[in-house]
N, C-alpha and C positions, 0 to 999 in steps of 0.2 A: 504494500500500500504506500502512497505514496506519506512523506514525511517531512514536506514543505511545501509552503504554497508557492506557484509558479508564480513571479510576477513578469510582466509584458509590457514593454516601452517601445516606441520607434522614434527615428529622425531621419531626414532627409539625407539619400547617401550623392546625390550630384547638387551640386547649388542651384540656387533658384536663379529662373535666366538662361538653363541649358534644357531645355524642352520640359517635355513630363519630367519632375522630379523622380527619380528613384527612392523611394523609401525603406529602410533594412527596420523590421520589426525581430525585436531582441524577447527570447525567453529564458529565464533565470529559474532553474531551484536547487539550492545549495548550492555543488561545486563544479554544478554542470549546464552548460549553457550553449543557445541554440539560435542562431541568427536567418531571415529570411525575407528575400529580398522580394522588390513586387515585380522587379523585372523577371518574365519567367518563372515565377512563383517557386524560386528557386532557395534549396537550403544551401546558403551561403555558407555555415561555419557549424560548427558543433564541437563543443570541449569535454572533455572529461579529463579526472583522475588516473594515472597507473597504480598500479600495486602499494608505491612508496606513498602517493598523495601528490606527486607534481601532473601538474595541468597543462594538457596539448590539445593543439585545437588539427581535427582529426581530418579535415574533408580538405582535397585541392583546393583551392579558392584564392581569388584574387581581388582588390579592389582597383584594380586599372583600369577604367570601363572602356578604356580602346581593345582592352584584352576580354573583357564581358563580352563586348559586342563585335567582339572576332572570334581567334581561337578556342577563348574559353567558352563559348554562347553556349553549351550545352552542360557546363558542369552545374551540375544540383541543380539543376530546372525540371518543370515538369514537363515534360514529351509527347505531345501530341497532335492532331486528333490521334495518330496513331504511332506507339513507337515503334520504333525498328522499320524493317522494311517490306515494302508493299512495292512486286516484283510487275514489270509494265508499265508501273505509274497509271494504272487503271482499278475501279472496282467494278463489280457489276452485282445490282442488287435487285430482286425481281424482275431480273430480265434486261435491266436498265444499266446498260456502260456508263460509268463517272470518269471521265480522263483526270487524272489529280497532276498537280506542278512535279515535276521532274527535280530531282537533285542530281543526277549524271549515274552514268551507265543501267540506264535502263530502267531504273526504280525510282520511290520514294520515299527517303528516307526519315523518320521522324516528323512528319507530317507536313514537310516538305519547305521549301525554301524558309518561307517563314510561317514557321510552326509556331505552336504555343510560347514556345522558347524566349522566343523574340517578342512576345507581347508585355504589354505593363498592365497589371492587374489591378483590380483594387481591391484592398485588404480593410480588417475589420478587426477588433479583438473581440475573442471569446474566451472562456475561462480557461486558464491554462496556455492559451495560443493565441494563435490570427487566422481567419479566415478569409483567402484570396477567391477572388469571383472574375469569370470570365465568358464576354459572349462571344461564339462564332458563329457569324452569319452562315445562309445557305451558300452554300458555291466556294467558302473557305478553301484554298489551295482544291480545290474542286473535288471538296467533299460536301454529297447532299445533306439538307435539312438544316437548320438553325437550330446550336446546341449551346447550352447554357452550362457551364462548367462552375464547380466549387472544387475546390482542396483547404484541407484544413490541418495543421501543426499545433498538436498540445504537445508539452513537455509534463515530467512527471518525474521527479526522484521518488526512488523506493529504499525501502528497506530491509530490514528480516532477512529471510533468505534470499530475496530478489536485489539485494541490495546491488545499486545501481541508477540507469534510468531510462526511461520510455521517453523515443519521441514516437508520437502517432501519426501515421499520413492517413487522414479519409481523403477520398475521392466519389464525387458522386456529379452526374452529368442527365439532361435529358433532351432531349430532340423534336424539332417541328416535322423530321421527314426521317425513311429510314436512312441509316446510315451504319458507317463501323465504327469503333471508337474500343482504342487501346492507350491509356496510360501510365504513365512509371513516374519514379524520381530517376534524375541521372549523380546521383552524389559519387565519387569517386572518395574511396577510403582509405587511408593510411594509421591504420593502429597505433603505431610507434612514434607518430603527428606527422604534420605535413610539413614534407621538404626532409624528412629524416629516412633518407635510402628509399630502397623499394619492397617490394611486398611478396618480394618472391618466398620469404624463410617465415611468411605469416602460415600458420595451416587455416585450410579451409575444408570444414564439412556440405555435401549437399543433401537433402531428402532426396533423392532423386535417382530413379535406377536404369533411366534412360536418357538421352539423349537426341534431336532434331537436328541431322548432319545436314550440310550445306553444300552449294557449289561454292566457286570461286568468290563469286560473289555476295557470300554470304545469305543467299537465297535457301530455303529448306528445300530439299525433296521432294518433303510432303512425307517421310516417314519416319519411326523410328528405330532407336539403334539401342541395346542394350552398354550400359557403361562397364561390364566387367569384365576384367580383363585387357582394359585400355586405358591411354592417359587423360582419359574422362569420369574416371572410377575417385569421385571422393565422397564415396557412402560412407569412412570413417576420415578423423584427422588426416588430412596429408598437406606439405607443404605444396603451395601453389607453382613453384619451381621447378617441383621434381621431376616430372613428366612434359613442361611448356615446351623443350625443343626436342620432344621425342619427334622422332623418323613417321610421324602420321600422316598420310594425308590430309587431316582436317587441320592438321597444324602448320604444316609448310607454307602454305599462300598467307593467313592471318599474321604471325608470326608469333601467336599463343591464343588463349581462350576468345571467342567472341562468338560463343556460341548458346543458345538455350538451352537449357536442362527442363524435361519434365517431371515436374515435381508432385510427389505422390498423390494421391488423394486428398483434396481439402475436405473436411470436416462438413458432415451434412447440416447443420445447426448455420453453416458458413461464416463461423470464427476465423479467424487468421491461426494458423497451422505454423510450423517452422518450416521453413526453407534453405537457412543457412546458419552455420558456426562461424565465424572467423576468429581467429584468436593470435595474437603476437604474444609470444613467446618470451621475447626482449621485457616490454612493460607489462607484459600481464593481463593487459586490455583485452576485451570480447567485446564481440558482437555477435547477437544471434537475432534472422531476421525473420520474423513471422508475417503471413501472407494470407490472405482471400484465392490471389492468382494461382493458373494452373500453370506457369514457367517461370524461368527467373534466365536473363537473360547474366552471363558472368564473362566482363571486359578487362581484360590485365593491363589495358591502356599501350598496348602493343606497338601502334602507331605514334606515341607522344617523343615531339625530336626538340625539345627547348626552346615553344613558341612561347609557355605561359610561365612568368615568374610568380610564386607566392610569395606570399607575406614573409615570410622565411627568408624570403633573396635567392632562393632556390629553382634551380630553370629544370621543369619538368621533362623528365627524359621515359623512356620504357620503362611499363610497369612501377612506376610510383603510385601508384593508387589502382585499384580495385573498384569496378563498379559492379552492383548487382540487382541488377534492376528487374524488379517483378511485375510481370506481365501476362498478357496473353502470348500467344505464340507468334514468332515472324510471317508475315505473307499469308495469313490465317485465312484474309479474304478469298486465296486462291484454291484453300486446301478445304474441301469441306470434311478431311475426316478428323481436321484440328478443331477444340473447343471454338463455337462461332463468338464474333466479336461484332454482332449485327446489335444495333440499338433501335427500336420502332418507336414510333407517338407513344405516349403514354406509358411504357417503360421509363424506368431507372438501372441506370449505371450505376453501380457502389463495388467500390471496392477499398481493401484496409491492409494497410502495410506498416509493423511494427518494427523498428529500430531500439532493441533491448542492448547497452553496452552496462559492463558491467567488468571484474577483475577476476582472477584467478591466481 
């Protein structure tokens, strides 16, 4: 239970005079604390304790907003209408083709040029947190129906045996026409804090006893793979390093993980389930992340070559941070034997993604 009250502040994170201001709404309880911004409805920071008691603040992040609104435009934001990727840059729903904005070779990726990412939200407090709202017209990156998004970040320390803390992400969305809709957070993680090495010697557990192999492209198949036996196998502790430049296929073109995992059964009641362990070794720190979603998408930042410096002074290079974003599955519009991600009138979207860190 939790064991203090959160308290929630914001101020304005660009001066007044440079378009929309950017606002960073701060949540506090005890010795753990959680920042988020409206651009992108993005978790900008999050701090915790090690083992000892010294305090690092855990997520890539940057406040250069030429680096926000470049290379960094995807860290800790939230991803949509659809994350991942959606193969054609087409949907077709009831019969009906949706040509959607293209982000290059052939797809579209994160909901396309200018996805939720790039939008400036507006936020709210509510007990515990802030609550970001956001509308997408019909025809957005040309996806049907006018959709009404919320995301909401409570913070929570606990204690007892839970000792630690929750941040909560809800998501809940609804539609004037059908359409898909798949959302994540994009936070990228460093246990050991950010700008302190990489995350190769972190171990990471998944729920998860399959895996959705990909072409080149990161495109799914459309089937699945069992993880045992390969370097997609981490049903228990393993370090995320061990297996990243095995001699695989699915590892060669990527140059490590950037793949979905399917994660077991969620829970008929549709509680958030776990999904993942990560735990560094070094400081002690865990994260275990529970979910609503049937995947969880797991990025070693493979591609990062020292475009974005953190707070730290630190130029982000491979695998400095871990992202593990929960979702539905890649190109799911294409694949109808993957969970559908179809939204109609009068439905709701909801979904719930817990961020539990904590020591050992």
């Amino acid at each position: 239970m939790a064991t203090s009250a959160t308290s929630v502040r914001h101020q304005p994170l660009t001066p007044s005079g440079a378009g929309a201001a950017i606002e960073r709404w701060t949540l506090t309880a005890g010795p753990y604390e959680a920042s988020v911004l409206t651009l992108g409805a993005t978790l900008h920071t999050l701090s915790a304790p090690d083992r000892s008691g010294a305090i690092a603040q855990l997520l890539l992040s940057t406040d250069e907003l030429t680096q926000i609104l470049g290379p960094a435009r995807h860290y800790g934001t939230v991803v949509g209408r659809y994350a991942n990727r959606i193969d054609h840059s087409s949907v077709t729903i009831d019969g009906e083709e949706h040509p959607l904005a293209p982000t290059g070779g052939g797809l579209t990726l994160h909901g396309g040029p200018d996805g939720f990412a790039n939008r400036m939200w507006t936020a709210e407090p509510v007990e515990g947190g802030v609550r970001l709202r956001l509308h997408s017209p019909d025809g957005d990156q040309g996806f049907p129906g006018a959709m009404d998004v919320t995301v909401t970040y409570t913070l929570a320390a606990l204690d007892g045996p839970d000792a630690g803390c929750e941040v909560v992400i809800d998501y809940h969305a609804v539609t004037s026409g059908p359409t898909v809709v798949n959302l994540t957070n994009h936070a990228y993680v460093n246990l050991a804090g950010e700008g302190r090495g990489d995350v190769l010697g972190h171990l990471l557990t998944l729920d998860a006893d399959a895996y959705t192999p990909t072409d080149e492209r990161q495109i799914p198949y459309g089937r699945t793979e069992p993880v045992a036996g390969t370097p997609f196998d981490f049903t228990t502790a393993t370090p995320i390093g061990k297996s990243l430049h095995a001699d695989h296929p699915q590892l060669t073109g990527p140059g490590g993980y950037d793949h979905n995992w399917v994660l077991r059964p969620r829970p008929a009641d549709g509680s958030p389930a776990r999904a993942a362990l990560l735990e560094d070794p070094g400081s002690g720190r865990t994260l275990e992340v529970l979910t609503t979603e049937p995947g969880v998408q797991v990025y070693t930042a493979n591609g990062f070559q020292g475009a974005v410096t953190g707070a730290s002074g630190t130029a982000y290079g491979p695998y400095a941070g871990i992202a593990l974003e929960t979702q539905h599955f890649p190109d799911s519009p294409h694949h109808p034997e993957f969970p559908s991600t179809v939204l109609r009138p009068g439905e709701e979207f909801r979904s719930t993604t817990v961020l539990r860190l904590g020591v050992n």
